[in-house]
C-alpha positions in Angstrom: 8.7 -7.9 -16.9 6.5 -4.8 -15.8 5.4 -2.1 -18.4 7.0 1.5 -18.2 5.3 3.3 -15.5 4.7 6.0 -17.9 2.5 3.6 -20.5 0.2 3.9 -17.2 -1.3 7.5 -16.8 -4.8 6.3 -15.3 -2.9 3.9 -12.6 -0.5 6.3 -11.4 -3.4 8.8 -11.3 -5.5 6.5 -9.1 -2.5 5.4 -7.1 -1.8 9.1 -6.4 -5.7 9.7 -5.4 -5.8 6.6 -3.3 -2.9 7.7 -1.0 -4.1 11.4 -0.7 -7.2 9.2 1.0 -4.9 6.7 3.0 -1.7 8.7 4.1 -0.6 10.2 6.5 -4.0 11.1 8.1 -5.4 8.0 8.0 -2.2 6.0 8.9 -2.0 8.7 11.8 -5.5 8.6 12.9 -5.4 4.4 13.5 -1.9 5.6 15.6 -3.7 8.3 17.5 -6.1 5.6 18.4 -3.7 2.8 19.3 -5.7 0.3 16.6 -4.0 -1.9 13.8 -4.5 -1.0 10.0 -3.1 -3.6 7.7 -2.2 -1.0 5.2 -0.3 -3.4 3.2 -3.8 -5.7 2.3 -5.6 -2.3 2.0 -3.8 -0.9 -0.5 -3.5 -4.2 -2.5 -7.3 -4.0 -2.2 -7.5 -0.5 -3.9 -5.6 -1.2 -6.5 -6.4 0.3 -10.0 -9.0 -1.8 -12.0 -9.2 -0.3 -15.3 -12.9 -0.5 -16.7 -14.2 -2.3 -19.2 -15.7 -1.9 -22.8 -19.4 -2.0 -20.9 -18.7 1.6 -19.7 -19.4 2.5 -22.8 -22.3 1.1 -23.9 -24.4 3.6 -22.3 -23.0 6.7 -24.1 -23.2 4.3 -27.6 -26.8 4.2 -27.2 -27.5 7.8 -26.0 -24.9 8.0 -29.3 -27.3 6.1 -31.7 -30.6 7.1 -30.1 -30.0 11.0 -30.4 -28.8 10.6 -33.8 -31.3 8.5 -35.1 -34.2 11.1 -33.4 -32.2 13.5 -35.5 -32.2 12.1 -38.6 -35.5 11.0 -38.5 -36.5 14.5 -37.5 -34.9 15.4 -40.6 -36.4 13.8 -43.0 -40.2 13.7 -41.6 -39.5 17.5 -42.8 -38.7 16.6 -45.9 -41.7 14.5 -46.5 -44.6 16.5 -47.8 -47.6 16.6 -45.1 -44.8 16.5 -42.4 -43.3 19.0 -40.1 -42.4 21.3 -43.9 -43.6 22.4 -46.9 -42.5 22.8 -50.2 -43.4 26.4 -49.6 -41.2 26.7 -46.0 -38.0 25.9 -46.8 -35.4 23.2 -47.7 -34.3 20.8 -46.0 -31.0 20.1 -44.2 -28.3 19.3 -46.1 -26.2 16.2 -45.2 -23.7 17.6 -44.0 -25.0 19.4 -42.1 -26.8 16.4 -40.3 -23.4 14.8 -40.0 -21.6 17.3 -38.2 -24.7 17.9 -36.2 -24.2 13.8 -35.1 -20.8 14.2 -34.7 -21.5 17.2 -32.4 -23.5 15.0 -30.3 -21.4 12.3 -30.2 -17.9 14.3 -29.5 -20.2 16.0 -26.8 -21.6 12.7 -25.3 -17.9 11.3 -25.4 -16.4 14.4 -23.6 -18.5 14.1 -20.6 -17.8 10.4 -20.0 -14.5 10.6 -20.6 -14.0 13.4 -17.9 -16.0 11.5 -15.7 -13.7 8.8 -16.0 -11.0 11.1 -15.3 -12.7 12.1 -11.8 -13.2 8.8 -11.3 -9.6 8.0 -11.5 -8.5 10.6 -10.0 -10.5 10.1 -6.7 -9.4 6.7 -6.5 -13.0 4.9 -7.5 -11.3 2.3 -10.0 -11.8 -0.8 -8.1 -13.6 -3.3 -7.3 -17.3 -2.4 -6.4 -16.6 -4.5 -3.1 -13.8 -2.0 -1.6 -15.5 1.1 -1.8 -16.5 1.2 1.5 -13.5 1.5 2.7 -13.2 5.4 2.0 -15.9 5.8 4.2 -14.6 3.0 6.9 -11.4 6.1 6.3 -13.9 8.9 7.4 -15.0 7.5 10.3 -11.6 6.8 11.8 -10.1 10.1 10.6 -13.2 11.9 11.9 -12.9 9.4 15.5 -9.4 10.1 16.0 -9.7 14.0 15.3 -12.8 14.1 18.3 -11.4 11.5 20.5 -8.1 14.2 20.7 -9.4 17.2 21.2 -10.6 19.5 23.8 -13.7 17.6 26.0 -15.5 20.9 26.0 -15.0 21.2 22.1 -17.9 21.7 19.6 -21.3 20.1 19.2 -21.1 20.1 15.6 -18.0 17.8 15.8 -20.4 15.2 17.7 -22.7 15.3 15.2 -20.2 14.9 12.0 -19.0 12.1 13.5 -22.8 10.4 14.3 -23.6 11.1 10.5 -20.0 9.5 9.2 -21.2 6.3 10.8 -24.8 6.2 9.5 -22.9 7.1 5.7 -20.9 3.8 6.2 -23.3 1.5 6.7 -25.4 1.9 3.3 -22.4 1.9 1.2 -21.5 -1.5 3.7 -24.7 -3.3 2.5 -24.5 -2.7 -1.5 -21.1 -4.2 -1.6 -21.6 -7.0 0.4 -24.8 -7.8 -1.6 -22.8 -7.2 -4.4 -20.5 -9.8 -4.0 -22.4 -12.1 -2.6 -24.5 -11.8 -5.6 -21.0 -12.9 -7.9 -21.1 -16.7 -5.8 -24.6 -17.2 -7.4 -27.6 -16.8 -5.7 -28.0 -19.1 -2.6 -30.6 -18.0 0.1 -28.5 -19.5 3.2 -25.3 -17.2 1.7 -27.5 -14.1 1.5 -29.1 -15.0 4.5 -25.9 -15.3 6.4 -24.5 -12.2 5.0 -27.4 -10.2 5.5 -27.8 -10.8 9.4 -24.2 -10.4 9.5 -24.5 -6.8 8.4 -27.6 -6.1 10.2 -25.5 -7.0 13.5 -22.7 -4.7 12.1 -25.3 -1.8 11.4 -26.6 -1.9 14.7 -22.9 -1.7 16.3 -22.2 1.4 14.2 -25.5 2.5 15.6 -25.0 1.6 19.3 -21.9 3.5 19.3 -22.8 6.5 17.8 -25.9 6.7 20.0 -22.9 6.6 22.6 -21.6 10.0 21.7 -24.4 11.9 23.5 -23.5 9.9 27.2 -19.4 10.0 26.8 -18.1 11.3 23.7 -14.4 10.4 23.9 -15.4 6.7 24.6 -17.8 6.4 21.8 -15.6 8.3 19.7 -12.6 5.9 20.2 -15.2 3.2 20.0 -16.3 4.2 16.5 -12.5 4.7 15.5 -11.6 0.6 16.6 -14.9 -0.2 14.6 -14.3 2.0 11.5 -10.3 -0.2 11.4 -11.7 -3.6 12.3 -14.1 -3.3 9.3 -11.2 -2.0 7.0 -8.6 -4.8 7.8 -11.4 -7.1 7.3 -12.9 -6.5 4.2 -9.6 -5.5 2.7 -8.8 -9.2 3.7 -12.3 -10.6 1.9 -13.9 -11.6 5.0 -17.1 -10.2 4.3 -19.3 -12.8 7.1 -16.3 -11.5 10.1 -16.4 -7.7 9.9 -16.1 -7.2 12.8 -15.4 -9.6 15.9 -18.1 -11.5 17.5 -17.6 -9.5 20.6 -18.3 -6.4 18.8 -21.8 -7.5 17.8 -25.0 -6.8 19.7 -27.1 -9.8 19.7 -28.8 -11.0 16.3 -32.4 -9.3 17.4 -35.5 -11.8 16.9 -38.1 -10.3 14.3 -41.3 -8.5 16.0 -44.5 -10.6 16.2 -45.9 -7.8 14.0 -43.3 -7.4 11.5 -43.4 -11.0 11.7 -47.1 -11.3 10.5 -47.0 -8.1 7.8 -44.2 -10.0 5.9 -46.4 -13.4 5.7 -49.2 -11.5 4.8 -47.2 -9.4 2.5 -46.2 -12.2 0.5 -49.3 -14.5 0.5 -51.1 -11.3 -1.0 -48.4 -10.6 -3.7 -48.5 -14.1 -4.8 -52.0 -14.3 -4.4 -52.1 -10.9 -7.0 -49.9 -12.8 -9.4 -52.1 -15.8 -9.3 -55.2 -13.8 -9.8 -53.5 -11.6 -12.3 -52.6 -14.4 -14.9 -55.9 -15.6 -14.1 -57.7 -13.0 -15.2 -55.8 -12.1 -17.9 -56.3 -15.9 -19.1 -60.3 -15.3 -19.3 -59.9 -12.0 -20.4 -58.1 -13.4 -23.8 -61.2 -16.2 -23.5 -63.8 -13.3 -24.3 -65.2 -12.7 -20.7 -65.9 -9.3 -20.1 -64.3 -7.1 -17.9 -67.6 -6.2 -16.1 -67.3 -10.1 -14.8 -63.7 -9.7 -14.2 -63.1 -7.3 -11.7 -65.6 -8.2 -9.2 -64.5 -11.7 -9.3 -60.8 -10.7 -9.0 -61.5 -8.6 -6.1 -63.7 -11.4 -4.7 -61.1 -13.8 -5.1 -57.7 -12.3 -4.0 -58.3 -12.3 -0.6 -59.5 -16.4 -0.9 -56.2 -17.1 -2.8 -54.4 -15.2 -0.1 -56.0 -17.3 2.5 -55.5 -20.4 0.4 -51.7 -19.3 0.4 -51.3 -18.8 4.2 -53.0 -22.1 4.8 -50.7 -23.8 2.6 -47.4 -22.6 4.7 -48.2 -21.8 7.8 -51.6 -24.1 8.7 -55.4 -23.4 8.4 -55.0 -21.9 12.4 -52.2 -19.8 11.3 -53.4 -18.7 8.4 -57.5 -17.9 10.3 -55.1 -16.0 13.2 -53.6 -13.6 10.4 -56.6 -13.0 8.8 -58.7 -12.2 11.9 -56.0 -10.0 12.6 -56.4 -7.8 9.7 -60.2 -8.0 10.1 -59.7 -6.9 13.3 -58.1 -3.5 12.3 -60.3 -2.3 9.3 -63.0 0.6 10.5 -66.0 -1.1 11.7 -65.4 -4.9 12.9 -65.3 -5.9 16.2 -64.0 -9.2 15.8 -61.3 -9.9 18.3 -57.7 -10.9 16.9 -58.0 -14.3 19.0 -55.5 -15.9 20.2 
C-alpha cells in the first residue's frame, strides 16, 4: 500500500519540476522532429531519489569547525598574555557564546536546506547518472525550435544551438564515469566506455560543425541525436548511446600524442621513484647539497630505464632522441 501523497512534499515538488522540463515542449519538439522519445522509461529514470544523511556532513563540520574557532577565540581572550587583559575587558559570557553557535549553526542549516529546496524543485534528485538528460532536453527543444523556423532567421539562434551541444557532452562524460566507477574499477570497462563517448562527442561535434553549411539539416540532425541519447541512457545503455551508424570512426591516437603520453608517464614514475629515493637517504643523514644533483642526474636515467622496460631499448633511444632533438641547441636528428 502507497503512502498518502501528501506525506510526500519533496516528491511531488520534483515530480512537478521534472515535467515543467519534459512536457509539452519537449514531448512536442521530438513530434516536430518526427523522432521517438520513450517518455515512459524517461520519466521512470527521473524519478525522485531523496538524499541521504551524507548531505549533511558537510554543513556538520563547517557546524563544529566555526564553533570550535569561536570558542577557542573566546577563551585565548580570557587567558592572561592572550588576545585581553585584565585591564581591557571581560570576557564573553556563556551565553552569549551559545547563541552566537547556535547563530551559526541555524545560519549554516538555512542555506542548505534552501538549497535542497532548489534542488528539488528543479528536478535534480536523482541519480547522478540521469542528469544529462536535461541537457539531451535542451538540445532537442532548441533543434526542433531552429529546424521550424524561418531559413533566413537569426544567427544568434545558430549559435545557441552549437553551444547546447558542446554543454551536453561534459555533463555526458561525468555520469558515465560515474557509473562506471559504481561496477568497480576495471580498465577494459573504462576503456570501453571512454571511446564510446569520445565517438559520441565527436558526433555532437560533427553536427554542430554542420550548422554553418545547412542549418536545417544539422539542426534536425542534432535533434535525432539529442533523443537517441535520451531513450538510451534513460534505458541504462551507457556503451549504445547512440547507434553505430551515428558514430564517426573511433580516431587512432597521433604519433605525437602517442609519444608525449609514454614519456609522460615514464617521467612521473620515474619522479616517484626518485622521490622515495631521495627522501629514503635524506632520513639516512645525506645532505641535501648531495641530493639534488643526483636526483636531477638521475630522473632522466630512471625515465630511460622505464621506457626500456615497456616499450624496448630502440623504442625507448627513439623517444629520447626525440626530446633531445627539440631542446635549444642540439642538433641531433630524431632518427628513425
Amino acid at each position: 500500500m502507497t503512502a498518502p501523497s501528501w506525506r510526500h512534499p519533496f516528491r511531488r515538488l520534483h515530480h512537478r519540476g521534472v515535467e515543467k522540463k519534459l512536457a509539452p515542449a519537449v514531448v512536442q519538439a521530438a513530434d516536430d522532429l518526427g523522432v521517438p522519445l520513450d517518455t515512459v522509461r524517461i520519466r521512470a529514470a527521473l524519478t525522485y531519489e531523496p538524499a541521504g544523511p551524507g548531505v549533511f556532513a558537510l554543513p556538520a563540520m563547517l557546524i563544529i569547525g566555526l564553533c570550535s574557532v569561536l570558542a577557542a577565540y573566546n577563551k585565548s581572550g580570557c587567558t592572561p598574555g592572550g588576545r585581553l587583559t585584565p585591564e581591557q575587558g571581560a570576557c564573553a559570557p556563556r551565553a552569549t557564546i551559545g547563541f552566537g553557535m547556535l547563530g551559526i549553526a541555524g545560519f549554516i542549516l538555512l542555506v542548505v536546506a534552501a538549497a535542497t529546496v532548489t534542488s528539488v524543485r528543479e528536478g535534480q534528485s536523482i541519480n547522478p547518472t540521469y542528469r544529462p538528460l536535461y541537457q539531451a532536453f535542451d538540445l532537442l527543444r532548441a533543434a526542433a525550435d531552429l529546424t521550424g523556423s524561418d531559413p533566413a532567421g537569426r544567427y544568434s539562434d545558430t549559435v545557441a544551438l552549437s553551444r547546447k551541444a558542446v554543454e551536453l557532452r561534459q555533463p555526458l562524460r561525468v555520469a558515465i564515469n560515474h557509473t562506471t566507477a559504481t561496477f568497480g574499477t576495471g580498465k577494459e570497462l573504462k576503456a570501453t566506455t571512454n571511446r564510446h563517448i569520445e565517438r559520441v562527442e565527436a558526433a555532437l561535434g560533427r553536427a554542430a560543425d554542420d550548422l554553418l553549411v545547412d542549418r536545417r539539416a544539422a539542426a534536425r540532425k542534432l535533434g535525432v541525436l539529442a533523443a537517441s541519447i535520451s531513450n538510451n541512457l534513460a534505458h541504462d545503455r551507457f556503451t549504445d548511446l547512440l547507434p553505430e551508424d551515428a558514430l564517426p570512426p573511433a580516431a587512432a591516437l597521433e604519433p605525437d600524442r602517442l609519444d608525449g603520453s609514454r614519456l609522460m608517464k615514464a617521467c612521473r614514475l620515474a619522479g616517484i621513484l626518485v622521490f622515495a629515493l631521495a627522501a629514503a637517504l635524506g632520513r639516512s643523514g645525506v645532505e641535501a647539497v648531495i641530493l639534488v644533483p643526483a636526483a636531477i642526474a638521475i630522473w632522466p636515467v630512471f625515465s630511460f630505464l622505464l621506457l626500456g622496460h615497456r616499450h624496448g631499448l630502440a623504442e625507448a633511444t627513439r623517444l629520447i632522441r626525440s626530446i633531445r632533438s627539440l631542446l635549444p641547441g642540439n642538433t641531433v636528428p630524431p632518427g628513425p
